[in-house]
N, C-alpha and C positions, 0 to 999 in steps of 0.2 A: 830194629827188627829186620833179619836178613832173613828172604823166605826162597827155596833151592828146590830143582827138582833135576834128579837124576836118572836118566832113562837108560836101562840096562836092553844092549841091542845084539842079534845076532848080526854079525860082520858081515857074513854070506850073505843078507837077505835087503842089502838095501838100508840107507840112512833115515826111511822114515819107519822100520820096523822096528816095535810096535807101532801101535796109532796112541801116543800116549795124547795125541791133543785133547781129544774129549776130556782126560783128566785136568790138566791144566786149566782148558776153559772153565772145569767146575769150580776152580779153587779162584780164579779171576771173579766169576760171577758170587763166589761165599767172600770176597772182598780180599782175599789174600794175594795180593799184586807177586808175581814171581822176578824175582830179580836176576834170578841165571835159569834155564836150561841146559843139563850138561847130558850128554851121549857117551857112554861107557861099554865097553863091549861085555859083555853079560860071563864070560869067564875068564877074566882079570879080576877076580878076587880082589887081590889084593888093591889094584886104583881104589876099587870100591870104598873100601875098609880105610883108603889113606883122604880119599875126599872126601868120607865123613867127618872124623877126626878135623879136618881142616873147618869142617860148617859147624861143630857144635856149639860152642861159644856164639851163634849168630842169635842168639834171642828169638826165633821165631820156627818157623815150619820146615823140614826136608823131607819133600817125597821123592822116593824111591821106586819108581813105576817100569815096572817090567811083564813080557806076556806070562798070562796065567797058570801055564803050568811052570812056570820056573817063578811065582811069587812065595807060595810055601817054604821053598827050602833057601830061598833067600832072607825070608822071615827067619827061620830059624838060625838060617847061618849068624844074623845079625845080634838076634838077642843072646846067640852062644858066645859070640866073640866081645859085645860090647857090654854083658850081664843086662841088657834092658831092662827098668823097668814099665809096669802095664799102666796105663794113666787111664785109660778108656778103651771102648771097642774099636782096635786100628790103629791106635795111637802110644805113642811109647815117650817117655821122659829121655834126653839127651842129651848131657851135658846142663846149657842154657838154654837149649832148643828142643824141639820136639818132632819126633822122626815117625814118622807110617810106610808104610809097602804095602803099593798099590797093584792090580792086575789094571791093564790098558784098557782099551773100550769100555763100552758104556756100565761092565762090572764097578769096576774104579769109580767111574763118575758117578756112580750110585753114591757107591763108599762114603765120595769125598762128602754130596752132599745131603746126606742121610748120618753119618757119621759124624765125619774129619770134621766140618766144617761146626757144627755144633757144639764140638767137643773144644774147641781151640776156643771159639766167641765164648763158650764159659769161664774158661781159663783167663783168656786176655781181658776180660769183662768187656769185649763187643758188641758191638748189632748193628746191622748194616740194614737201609733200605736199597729199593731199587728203582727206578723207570724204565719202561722197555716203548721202543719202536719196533716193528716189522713192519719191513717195506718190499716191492717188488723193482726192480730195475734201477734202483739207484744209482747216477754213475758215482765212480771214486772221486772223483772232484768236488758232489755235491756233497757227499757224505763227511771230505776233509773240511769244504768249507763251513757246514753245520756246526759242527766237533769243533774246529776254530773259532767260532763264536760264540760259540757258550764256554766255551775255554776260558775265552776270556771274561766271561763274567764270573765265572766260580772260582777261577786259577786254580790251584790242588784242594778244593776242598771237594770237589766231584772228581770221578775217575769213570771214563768211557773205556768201551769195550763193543767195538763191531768184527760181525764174522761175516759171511756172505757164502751160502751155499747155492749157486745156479740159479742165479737173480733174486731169490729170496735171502734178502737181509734182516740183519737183527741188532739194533744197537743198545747195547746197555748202560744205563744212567746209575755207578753205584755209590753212596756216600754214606756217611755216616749217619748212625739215627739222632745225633746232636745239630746237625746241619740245620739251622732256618727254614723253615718248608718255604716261604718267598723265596728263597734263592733256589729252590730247587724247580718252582713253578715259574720261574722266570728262563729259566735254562729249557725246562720242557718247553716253553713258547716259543723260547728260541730256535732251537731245532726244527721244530715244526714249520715256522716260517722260510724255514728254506729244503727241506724236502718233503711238509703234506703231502702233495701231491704223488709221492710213492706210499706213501705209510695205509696198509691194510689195518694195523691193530696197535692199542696203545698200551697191551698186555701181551701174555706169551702166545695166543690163541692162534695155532697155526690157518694158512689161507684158505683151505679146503673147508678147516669148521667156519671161518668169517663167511665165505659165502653161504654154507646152509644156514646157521644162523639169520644170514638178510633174506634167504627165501622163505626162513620159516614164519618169518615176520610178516611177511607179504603175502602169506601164504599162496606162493608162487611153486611152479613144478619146474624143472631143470631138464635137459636134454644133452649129450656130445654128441657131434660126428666128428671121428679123429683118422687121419689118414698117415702120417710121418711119428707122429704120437704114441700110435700104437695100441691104444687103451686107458694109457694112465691117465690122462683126467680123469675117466671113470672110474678109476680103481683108485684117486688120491680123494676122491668124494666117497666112493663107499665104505673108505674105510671109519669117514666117521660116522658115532653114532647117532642112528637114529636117521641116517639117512634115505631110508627108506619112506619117511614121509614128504621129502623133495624132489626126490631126483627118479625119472620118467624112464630114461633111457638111454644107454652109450654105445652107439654103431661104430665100429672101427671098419671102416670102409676103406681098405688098403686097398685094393684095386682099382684100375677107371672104370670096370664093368661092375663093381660094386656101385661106387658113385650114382652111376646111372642106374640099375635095376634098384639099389635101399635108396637112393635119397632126389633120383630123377635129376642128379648131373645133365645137362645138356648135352650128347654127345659133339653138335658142333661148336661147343663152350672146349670142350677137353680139343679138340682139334686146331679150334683159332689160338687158344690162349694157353692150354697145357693143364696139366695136373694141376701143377704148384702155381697157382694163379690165383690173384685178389678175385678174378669173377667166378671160377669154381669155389674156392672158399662160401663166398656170398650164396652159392645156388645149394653149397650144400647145406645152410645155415636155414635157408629155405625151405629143404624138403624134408627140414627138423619142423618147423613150422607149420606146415600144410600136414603132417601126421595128426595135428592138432593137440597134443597130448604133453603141450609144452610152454609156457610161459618167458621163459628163460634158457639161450641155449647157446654153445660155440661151438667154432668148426676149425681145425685145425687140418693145414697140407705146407707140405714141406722138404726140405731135401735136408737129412740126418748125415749124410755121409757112409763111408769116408770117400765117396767118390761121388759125383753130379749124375746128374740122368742126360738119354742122349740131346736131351736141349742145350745141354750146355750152361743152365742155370749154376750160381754159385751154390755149395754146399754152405748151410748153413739159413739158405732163404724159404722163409717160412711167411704163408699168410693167417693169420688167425679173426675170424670173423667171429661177432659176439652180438646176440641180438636180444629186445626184451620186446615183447606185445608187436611182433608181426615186423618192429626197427631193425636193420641188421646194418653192423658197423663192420670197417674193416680194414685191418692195418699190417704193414709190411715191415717185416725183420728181417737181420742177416745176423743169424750168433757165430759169434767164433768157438772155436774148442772142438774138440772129437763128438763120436758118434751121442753118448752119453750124456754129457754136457748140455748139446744141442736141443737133444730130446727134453730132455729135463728141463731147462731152462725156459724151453715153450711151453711145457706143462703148466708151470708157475706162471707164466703172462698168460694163459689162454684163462686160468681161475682170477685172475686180478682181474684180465676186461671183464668177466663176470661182476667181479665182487663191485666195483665203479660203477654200472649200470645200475646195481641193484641198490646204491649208495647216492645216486642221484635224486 
């Protein structure tokens, strides 16, 4: 089984337009390993038409993923010229293989696995399980040395799959539903044994639901004060539901006269030590605290970039304080990457030191 995906790109606009990865990753996670990715320029017809032709004979899957308003009439152009016929919703008979045209983003990724992905596993009589980690801060070391340990107990009869968005990781365990479940629960231990310690969830449950989940357990209240941040802890908890029975209140206290007038900053704390400092962090972690309306709370201050403040501080250094019953902890980062990145990146640890307090 040869399984190909073909991304039809506009020249003009950059080698990663479209974003076909979301597709791809869905066909990785519905267990269809891709063997090539190929980049076509979206009107060269004809390549198109000649690299088909070359994959049909492969016994297995070619998608065909281009952006959405040019998937229609590449659909059509395709079944005009190769007489397709319809096998399912998405899916078309080709040759020995089987062909779909996809649109990019999370359209496609629907597709594949609401559709494609179902339509194939009836055909090829499939089924695939899964195991999932998410984890926060993983480095890449710990994550190859995992993945190589359980490699080696499964050899090819498990198939890993990690992606990593702004320290929030995600590694996939997929094998066949024939597999021994001991060999599969041996591999989960495995894993485990060398990066627990990052892993929020042993399912897909993003970190923002993990932590309301452990407040809700505890029936505990939540709090942020966010300064470099900007809000988004608060707005990566409201979004989920039902959060309205945990979470108290999110001060985005971007000023150092915020600091001090919402959350009683010290003003000679901002003067000896500065904004972005472990003991403003702490003081503001505090006057989430002393509101009294709060059980569980973090504080976030930081330099986002793309330039330092006049201290001189590196861009990218952030202190994130996380407290539970009046404790306030507190710890020191330096993330690389642009403005974006940075931010985000601290969003995700500022909810992890959460979720670990509330897991203790």
């Amino acid at each position: 089984m040869r399984n190909v995906c073909i991304v039809l790109r506009n020249r003009k606009n950059g080698i990663l337009n479209p974003d076909f990865s979301t597709v791809t990753d869905a066909f990785l996670s519905g267990g269809y390993f891709l063997d090539e990715v190929r980049l076509l320029p979206y009107d060269r017809v004809n390549e198109l038409h000649a690299a088909l032709r070359a994959e049909k004979d492969g016994n297995g899957v070619i998608c065909v993923c281009a952006d959405a308003v040019l998937t229609d009439d590449v659909r059509r152009n395709l079944v005009q010229t190769f007489a397709l016929s319809p096998e399912a919703d998405g899916l078309f008979s080709f040759g020995a293989a089987y062909l779909c045209v996809l649109p990019a983003g999370e359209v496609g990724k629907k597709a594949v696995e609401e559709q494609i992905v179902p339509a194939l596993n009836e055909r090829f009589r499939m089924r695939y399980d899964r195991m999932i980690l998410r984890m926060v801060g993983a480095p890449r070391e710990k994550v190859e040395e995992a993945i190589g340990q359980a490699y080696a107990l499964s050899g090819d009869a498990l198939d890993y799959n990690y992606n990593e968005t702004y320290a929030d990781g995600r590694l996939e365990v997929i094998y066949d539903a024939a597999t021994p479940k001991m060999l599969a629960d041996r591999v989960m231990r495995t894993l485990l044994s060398v990066l627990e310690e990052y892993v929020y969830a042993l399912d897909d449950t993003p970190l923002a639901a993990r932590v309301y989940e452990g407040l809700k357990l505890r029936k505990y209240k939540f709090a942020v004060a966010e300064s470099f941040t900007g809000g988004r802890v608060s707005a990566a908890m409201v979004r989920v539901p039902g959060a309205s029975d945990v979470f108290s209140e999110g001060l985005n206290t971007y000023s150092n006269r915020s600091k001090v007038m919402r959350l009683g900053v010290k003003e000679d704390t901002l003067k000896r030590y500065g904004a972005v400092s472990a003991q403003t962090a702490h003081e503001m972690a505090e006057g989430l605290f002393a509101a009294g309306d709060c059980d569980v709370c973090v504080a976030t201050t930081g330099i986002a970039g793309p330039r330092s403040d006049s201290t001189k501080k590196p861009v990218g250094l952030c202190y994130i304080a996380a407290g539970i019953n009046g404790n306030i902890y507190v710890n020191e980062y330096v993330f690389r990457g642009d403005r974006e990145c940075i931010t985000q990146t601290a969003v995700h640890y500022a909810l992890f030191a959460a979720y670990r307090l509330l897991k203790e």
